[in-house]
C-alpha positions in Angstrom: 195.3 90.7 90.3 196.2 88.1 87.2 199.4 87.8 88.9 197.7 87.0 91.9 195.6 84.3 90.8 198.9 82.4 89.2 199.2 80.4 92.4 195.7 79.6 92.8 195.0 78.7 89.2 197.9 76.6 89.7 196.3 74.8 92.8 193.2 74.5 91.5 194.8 73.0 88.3 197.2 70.5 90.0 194.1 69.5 92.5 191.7 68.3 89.3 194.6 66.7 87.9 195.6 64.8 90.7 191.4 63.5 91.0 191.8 62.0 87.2 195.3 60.6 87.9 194.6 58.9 91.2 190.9 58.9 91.7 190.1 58.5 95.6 193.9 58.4 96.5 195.0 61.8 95.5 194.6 62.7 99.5 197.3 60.3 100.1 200.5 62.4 98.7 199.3 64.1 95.4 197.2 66.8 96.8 199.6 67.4 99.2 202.4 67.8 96.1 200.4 70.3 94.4 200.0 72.9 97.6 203.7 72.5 98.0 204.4 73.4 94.3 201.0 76.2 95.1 203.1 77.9 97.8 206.3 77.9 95.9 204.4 79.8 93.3 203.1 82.1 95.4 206.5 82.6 96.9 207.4 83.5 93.5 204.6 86.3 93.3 206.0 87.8 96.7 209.8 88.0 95.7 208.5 89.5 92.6 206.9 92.2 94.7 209.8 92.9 96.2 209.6 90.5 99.6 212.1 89.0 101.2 212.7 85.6 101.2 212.7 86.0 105.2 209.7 87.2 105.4 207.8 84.4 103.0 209.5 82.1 104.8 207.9 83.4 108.3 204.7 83.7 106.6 204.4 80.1 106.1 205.6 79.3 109.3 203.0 81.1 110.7 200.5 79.7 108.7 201.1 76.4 109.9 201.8 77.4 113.7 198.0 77.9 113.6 197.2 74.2 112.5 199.6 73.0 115.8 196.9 72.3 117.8 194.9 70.3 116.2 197.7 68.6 114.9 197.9 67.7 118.3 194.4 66.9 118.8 194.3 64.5 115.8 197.5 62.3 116.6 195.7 62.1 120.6 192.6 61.0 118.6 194.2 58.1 117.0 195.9 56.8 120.1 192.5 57.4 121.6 190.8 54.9 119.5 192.8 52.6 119.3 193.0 52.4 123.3 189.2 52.4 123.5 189.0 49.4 120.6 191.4 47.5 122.9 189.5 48.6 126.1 186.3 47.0 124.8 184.9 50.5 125.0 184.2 51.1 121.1 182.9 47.7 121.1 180.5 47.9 124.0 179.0 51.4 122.1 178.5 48.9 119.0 177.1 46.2 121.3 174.4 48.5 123.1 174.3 50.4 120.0 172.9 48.1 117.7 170.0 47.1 120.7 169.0 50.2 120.8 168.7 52.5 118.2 165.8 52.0 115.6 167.3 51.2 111.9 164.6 53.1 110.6 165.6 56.5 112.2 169.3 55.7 113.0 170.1 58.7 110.9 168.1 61.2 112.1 168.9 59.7 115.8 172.7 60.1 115.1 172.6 63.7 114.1 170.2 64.6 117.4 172.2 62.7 119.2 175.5 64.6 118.4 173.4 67.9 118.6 172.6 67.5 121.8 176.1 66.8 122.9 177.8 69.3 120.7 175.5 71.4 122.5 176.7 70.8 125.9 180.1 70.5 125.3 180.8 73.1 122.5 183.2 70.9 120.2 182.2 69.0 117.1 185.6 67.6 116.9 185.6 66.2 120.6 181.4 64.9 119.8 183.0 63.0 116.6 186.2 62.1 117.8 184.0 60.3 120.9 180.2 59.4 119.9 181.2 59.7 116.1 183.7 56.8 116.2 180.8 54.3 117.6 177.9 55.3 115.1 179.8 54.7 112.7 180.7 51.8 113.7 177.4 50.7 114.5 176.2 51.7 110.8 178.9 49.4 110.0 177.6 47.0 112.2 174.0 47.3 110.2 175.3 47.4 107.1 174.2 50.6 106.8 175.6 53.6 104.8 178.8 55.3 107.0 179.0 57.9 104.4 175.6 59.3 105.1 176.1 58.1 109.1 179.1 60.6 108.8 176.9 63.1 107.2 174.1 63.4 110.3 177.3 63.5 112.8 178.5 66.3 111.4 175.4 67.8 111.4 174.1 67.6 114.3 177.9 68.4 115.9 178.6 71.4 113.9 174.7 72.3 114.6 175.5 71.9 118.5 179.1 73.4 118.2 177.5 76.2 116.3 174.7 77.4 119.6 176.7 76.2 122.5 178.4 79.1 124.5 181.1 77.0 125.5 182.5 77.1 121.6 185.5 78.3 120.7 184.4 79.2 117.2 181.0 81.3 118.4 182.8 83.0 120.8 185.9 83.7 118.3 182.8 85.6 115.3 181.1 87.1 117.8 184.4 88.4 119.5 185.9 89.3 115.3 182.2 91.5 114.7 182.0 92.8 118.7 178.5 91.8 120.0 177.3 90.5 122.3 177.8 86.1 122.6 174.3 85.8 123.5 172.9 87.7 121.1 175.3 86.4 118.6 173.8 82.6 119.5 169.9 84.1 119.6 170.7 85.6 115.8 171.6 82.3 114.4 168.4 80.9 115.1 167.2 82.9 112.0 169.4 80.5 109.5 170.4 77.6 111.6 167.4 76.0 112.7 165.7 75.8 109.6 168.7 74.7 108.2 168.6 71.5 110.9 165.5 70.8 110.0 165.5 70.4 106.6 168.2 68.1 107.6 166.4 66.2 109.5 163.7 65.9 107.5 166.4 64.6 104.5 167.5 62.0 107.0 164.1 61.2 107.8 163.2 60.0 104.5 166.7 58.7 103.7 167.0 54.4 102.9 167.8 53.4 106.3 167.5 49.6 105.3 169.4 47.3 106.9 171.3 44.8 104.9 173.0 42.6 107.3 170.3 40.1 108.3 168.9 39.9 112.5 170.7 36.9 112.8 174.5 38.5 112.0 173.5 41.0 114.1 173.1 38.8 117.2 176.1 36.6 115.7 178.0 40.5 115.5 176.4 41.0 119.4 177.7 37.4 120.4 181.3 37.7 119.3 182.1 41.0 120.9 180.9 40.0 124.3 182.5 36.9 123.7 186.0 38.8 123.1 185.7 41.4 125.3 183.4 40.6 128.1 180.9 43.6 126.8 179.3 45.0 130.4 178.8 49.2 131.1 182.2 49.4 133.0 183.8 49.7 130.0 182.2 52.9 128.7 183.8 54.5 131.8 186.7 56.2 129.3 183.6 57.8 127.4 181.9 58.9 130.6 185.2 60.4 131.8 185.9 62.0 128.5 182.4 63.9 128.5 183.1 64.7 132.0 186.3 66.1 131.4 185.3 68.4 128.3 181.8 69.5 130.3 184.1 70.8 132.8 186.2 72.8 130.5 189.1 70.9 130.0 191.0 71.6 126.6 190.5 69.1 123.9 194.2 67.7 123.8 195.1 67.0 127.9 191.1 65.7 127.5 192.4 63.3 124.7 195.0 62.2 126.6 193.6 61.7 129.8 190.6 59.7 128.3 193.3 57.7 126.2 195.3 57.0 129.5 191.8 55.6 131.4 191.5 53.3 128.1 194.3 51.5 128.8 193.9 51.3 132.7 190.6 49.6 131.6 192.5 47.5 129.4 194.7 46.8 131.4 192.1 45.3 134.0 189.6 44.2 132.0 191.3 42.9 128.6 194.7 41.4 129.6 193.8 38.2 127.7 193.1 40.7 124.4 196.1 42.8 124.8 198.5 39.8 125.2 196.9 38.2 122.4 197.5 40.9 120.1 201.2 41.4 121.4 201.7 37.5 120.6 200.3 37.9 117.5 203.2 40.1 116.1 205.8 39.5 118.6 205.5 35.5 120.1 208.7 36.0 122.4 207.4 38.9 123.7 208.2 39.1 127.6 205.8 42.2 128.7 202.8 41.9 126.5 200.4 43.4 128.3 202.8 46.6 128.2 203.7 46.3 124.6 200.4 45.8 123.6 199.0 48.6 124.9 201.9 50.5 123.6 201.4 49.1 120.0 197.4 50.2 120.1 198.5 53.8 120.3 200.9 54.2 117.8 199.7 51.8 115.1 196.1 51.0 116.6 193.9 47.8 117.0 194.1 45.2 114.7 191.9 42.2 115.5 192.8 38.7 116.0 189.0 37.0 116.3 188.0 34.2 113.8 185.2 36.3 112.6 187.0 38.2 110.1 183.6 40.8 109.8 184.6 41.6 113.4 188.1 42.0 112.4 187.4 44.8 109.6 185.2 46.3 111.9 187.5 46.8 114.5 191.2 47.4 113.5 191.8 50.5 113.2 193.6 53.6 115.1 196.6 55.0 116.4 198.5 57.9 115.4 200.4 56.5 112.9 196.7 56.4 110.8 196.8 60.0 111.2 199.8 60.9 109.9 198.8 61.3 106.3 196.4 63.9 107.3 198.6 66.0 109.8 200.7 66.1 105.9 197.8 67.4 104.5 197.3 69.9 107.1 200.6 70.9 107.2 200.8 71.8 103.7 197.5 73.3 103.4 198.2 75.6 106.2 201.7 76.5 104.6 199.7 77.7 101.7 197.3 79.8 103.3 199.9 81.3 105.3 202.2 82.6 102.1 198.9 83.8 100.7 198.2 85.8 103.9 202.0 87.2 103.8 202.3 88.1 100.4 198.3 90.4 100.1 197.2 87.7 98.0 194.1 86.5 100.0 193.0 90.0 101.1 193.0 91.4 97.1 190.7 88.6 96.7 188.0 89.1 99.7 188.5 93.3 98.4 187.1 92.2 94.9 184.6 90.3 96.3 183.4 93.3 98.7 183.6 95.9 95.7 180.7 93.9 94.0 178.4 95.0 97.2 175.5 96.6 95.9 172.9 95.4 98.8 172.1 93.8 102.0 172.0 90.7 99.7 174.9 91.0 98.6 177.1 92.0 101.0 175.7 88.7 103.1 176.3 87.3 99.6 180.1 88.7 99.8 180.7 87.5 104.0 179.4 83.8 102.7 181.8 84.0 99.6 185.0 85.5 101.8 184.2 83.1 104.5 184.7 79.9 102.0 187.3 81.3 99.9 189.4 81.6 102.9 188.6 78.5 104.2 189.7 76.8 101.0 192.7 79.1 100.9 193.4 78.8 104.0 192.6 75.6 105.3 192.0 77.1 108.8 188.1 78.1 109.7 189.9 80.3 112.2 191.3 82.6 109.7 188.3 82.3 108.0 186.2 83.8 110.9 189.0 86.3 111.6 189.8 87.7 108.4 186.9 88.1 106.6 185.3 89.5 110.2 188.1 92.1 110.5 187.6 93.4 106.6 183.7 93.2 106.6 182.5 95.5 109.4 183.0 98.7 107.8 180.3 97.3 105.3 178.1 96.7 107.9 178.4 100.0 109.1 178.4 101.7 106.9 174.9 99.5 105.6 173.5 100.6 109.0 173.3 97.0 109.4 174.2 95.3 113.0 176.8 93.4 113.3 174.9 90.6 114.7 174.6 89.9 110.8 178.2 89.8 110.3 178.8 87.1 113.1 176.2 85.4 111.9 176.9 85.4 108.2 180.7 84.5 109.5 179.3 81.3 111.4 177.4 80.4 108.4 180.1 79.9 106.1 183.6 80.1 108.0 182.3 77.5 110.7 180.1 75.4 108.9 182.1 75.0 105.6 185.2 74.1 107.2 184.5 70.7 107.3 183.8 70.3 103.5 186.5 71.2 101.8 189.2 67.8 102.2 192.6 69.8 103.0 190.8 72.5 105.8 192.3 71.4 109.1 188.1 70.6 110.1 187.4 68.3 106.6 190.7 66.7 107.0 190.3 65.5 110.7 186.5 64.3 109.9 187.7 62.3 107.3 190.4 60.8 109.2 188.4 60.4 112.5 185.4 58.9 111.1 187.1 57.2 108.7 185.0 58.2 106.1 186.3 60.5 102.8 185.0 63.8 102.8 183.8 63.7 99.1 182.0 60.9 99.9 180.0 62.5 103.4 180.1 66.0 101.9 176.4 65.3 100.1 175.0 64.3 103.1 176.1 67.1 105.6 172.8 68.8 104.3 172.7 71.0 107.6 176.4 72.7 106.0 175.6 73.7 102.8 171.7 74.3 103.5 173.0 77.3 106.0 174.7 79.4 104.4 171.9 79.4 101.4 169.2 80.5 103.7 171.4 83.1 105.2 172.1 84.5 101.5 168.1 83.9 100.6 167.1 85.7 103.5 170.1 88.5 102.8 168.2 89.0 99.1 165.0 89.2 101.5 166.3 91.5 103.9 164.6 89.3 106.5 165.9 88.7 109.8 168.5 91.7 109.2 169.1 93.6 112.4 169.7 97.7 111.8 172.2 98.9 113.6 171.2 100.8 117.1 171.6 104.3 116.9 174.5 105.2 119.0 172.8 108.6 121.4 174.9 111.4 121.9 176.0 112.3 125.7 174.2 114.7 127.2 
C-alpha cells in the first residue's frame, strides 16, 4: 500500500507546488507536468510488480481512449462559439438577455433556467456549452459576478442532467448497480432536491447588485444591434441545437451541425462583420467572407467595434482556446488509466470499503470511492463504473437495495466531476464558461451539498431501501 501511494503523494505534492509557484496559471502547463511525471511514477510501481512495459503502456492508452469524446466535444465547442459570436447569435442572447431577466434574481433564474433544460435534454455539457455561454455573458454584461453565474449553471445543469432519462450518466449508475432507470431517478429525489434547494435559496440571498449603471446597459444594448443587426432570426443556431439534442442526436455531430447553421447565418446576415474581421488581420484578403468564417473556428471572434467593453465581452472562441484543456485531459486521463492497470486505484477503493461498519458508512465509503476515482481518474465515467462494479456485494450483503448504490454513485461520481480542475467534466466547464473552476467551485452549492445529505441521511438510515426478498419458485 505505501508503495502504492508513491505516485499519488507525488501528484498531490507536485499539484500544491505548482499552486505556490504559478498561482492561477498552474492549469496552463504545470499541472499538466506533474501528472506526466505522476504516471511515470506509477509506471515505476508496475514494472516493479513485475508488469510489462507493454502492458503499462496499453493501460494508459486506454485511459485516455475514454476522454476521446469529449475531447471531441470540447474542440466542436470552441468552433461553436466562436461561429455563434460572429453569427450575432451570442450577442442577441446578451441583447434579449439583459431586458429580461431581473438583476435581482438572475442567479437563481440562471440555475432554473439550465434545470429545466438539463432536464429535457439530459446533458449539462450541451445546457452550458449552449445557454451557459450567454449567461455568462450577460452577467458580464451586468457587471455581475461570472464566477457565481457559473456556479448556478452548473447547478441547475448537473441538477437537470442528474433526473433526466435521456442522461447518459443516470442511465450508465443505474445500469453499474442493476435497477430499474425509473426507480433509480424516483430514489434521488431523497438527496437531490433538497440539495437544489438549498441552492436556490443560497442564490437567493446572494449580492446580485449590478455595477454597470442603466445607461451602459442601453449603451451595451445599442452597440450590439448596431453591429450585428440584433433581431430573433439569429437565435435560429440555438433553436436548432436544442432541437437536434431533444431529438437524440449525439453531442459532437449536434456541435457540428449547430456550428455549421452559425456560419450559414453569418454568412447571410453578418457579411459586413465577417469581412471586417478578415480585413482586420489580412487587408489583401480576396475571399473574406470565407476566411473569416474559417478564422472564427479555429482561433474564435475577436472584435473590431470602437467600444472596447464590447470587444472583451465578445472575443473569444475557437478550438485553438481549447487546446490547453484537451492537454489537461489528456494527461489526466493517462494517469488514471496506469493507475487502473497497475491495481493501484482498486487497493485504494478496498481500504476504503474495509472501514464499513454501517449503512453510514458504507454510503460514507460509495461517496469517498466515487471522488477518489474521479480525482484519480479524471473520468466521472470510471467513477460511476468502478466504484459501482466493487460496491454491490456490500449492498447485498447490508440487505440494502441497490437503488442506494446508484444513488450514492450519482451523488458523488456525477456531481463531483465537475469540481475537481483536471476531471474531463471540471476541465470543460472551465474552459466553456470561461470561468476557473477554483473560482466557481464555492458557488456550485447544489454539488457539494449532495453528497452530504446522502451521507447524513446514510448515518440516519433514512431514505434507505431494504433489499426485496427474492421468493423461492414454487
Amino acid at each position: 500500500m505505501l508503495i502504492s501511494l508513491l505516485p499519488i503523494a507525488l501528484l498531490v505534492g507536485m499539484l500544491f507546488s505548482a499552486v505556490q509557484l504559478f498561482g492561477s496559471d498552474a492549469s496552463y502547463g504545470p499541472n499538466q507536468i506533474a501528472l506526466v511525471v505522476a504516471t511515470g511514477a506509477a509506471a515505476l510501481v508496475g514494472l516493479y510488480r513485475g508488469q510489462s512495459w507493454d502492458d503499462l503502456q496499453d493501460g494508459i492508452t486506454s485511459g485516455i481512449r475514454v476522454g476521446l469524446t469529449p475531447t471531441l466535444i470540447l474542440l466542436a465547442v470552441g468552433a461553436l462559439i466562436g461561429s455563434w459570436i460572429i453569427a450575432g447569435t451570442v450577442p442577441a442572447m446578451i441583447y434579449y438577455g439583459v431586458a429580461l431577466l431581473n438583476p435581482d434574481i438572475f442567479y437563481a433564474a440562471c440555475a432554473v433556467i439550465c434545470a429545466f433544460a438539463a432536464v429535457s435534454i439530459g446533458s449539462s455539457w450541451t445546457v452550458a456549452g449552449t445557454l451557459g455561454i450567454g449567461l455568462v455573458a450577460i452577467a458580464n454584461s451586468f457587471g455581475m459576478s461570472p464566477a457565481i453565474t457559473a456556479g448556478a449553471i452548473i447547478a441547475g445543469a448537473y441538477f437537470g442532467d442528474k433526473l433526466s432519462p435521456l442522461s447518459d450518466t443516470t442511465n450508465l449508475a443505474a445500469a453499474c448497480a442493476g435497477v430499474d432507470l425509473f426507480s433509480h431517478i424516483k430514489h434521488m429525489l431523497w438527496t437531490t432536491v433538497p440539495a437544489f434547494t438549498i441552492a436556490m435559496v443560497v442564490f437567493l440571498t446572494m449580492d446580485s447588485s449590478v455595477s454597470r449603471p442603466p445607461e451602459d446597459i442601453i449603451a451595451l444594448r445599442n452597440a450590439l444591434d448596431a453591429q450585428f443587426g440584433i433581431g430573433p432570426h439569429l437565435l435560429i443556431p440555438l433553436a436548432g441545437m436544442l432541437l437536434l439534442v431533444t431529438f437524440r442526436v449525439p453531442a459532437y455531430p449536434a456541435i457540428l451541425l449547430s456550428t455549421v447553421v452559425g456560419c450559414v447565418i453569418a454568412a447571410i446576415f453578418q457579411p459586413e462583420a465577417v469581412k471586417e474581421l478578415t480585413l482586420s488581420a489580412n487587408p489583401e484578403s480576396t475571399m473574406p467572407v470565407i476566411e473569416g468564417l474559417w478564422m472564427v473556428l479555429f482561433s474564435g471572434y475577436v472584435g473590431t467595434s470602437a467600444d472596447p467593453a464590447l470587444n472583451e465581452l465578445l472575443s473569444k472562441g475557437g478550438m485553438a482556446s481549447m487546446l490547453n484543456t484537451v492537454w489537461l485531459i489528456i494527461t489526466a486521463l493517462g494517469f488514471g488509466g496506469i493507475l487502473e492497470r497497475t491495481g493501484i486505484l482498486k487497493e485504494l477503493l478496498d481500504v476504503v470499503l474495509t472501514r464499513v461498519k454501517s449503512t453510514g458508512d458504507l454510503v460514507l465509503a460509495t461517496i469517498t470511492g466515487g471522488v477518489v476515482t474521479n480525482m484519480l481518474a479524471a473520468d466521472q465515467f470510471l467513477a460511476l463504473a468502478l466504484p459501482g462494479r466493487l460496491f454491490t456485494s456490500a449492498y447485498d450483503a447490508r440487505g440494502l437495495s441497490r437503488l442506494n448504490l446508484s444513488r450514492s454513485l450519482e451523488d458523488s461520481a456525477t456531481l463531483t466531476s465537475v469540481l475537481i480542475p483536471w476531471n474531463t467534466c471540471g476541465a470543460y466547464m472551465s474552459a466553456t464558461l470561461g470561468v476557473a473552476t477554483i473560482d466557481y467551485l464555492p458557488y456550485t452549492v447544489f454539488n457539494y451539498v449532495c453528497p452530504l445529505i446522502a451521507i447524513l441521511l446514510g448515518y440516519l438510515v433514512i431514505g434507505q431501501k431494504p433489499a426485496v426478498p427474492q421468493t423461492a419458485p414454487a
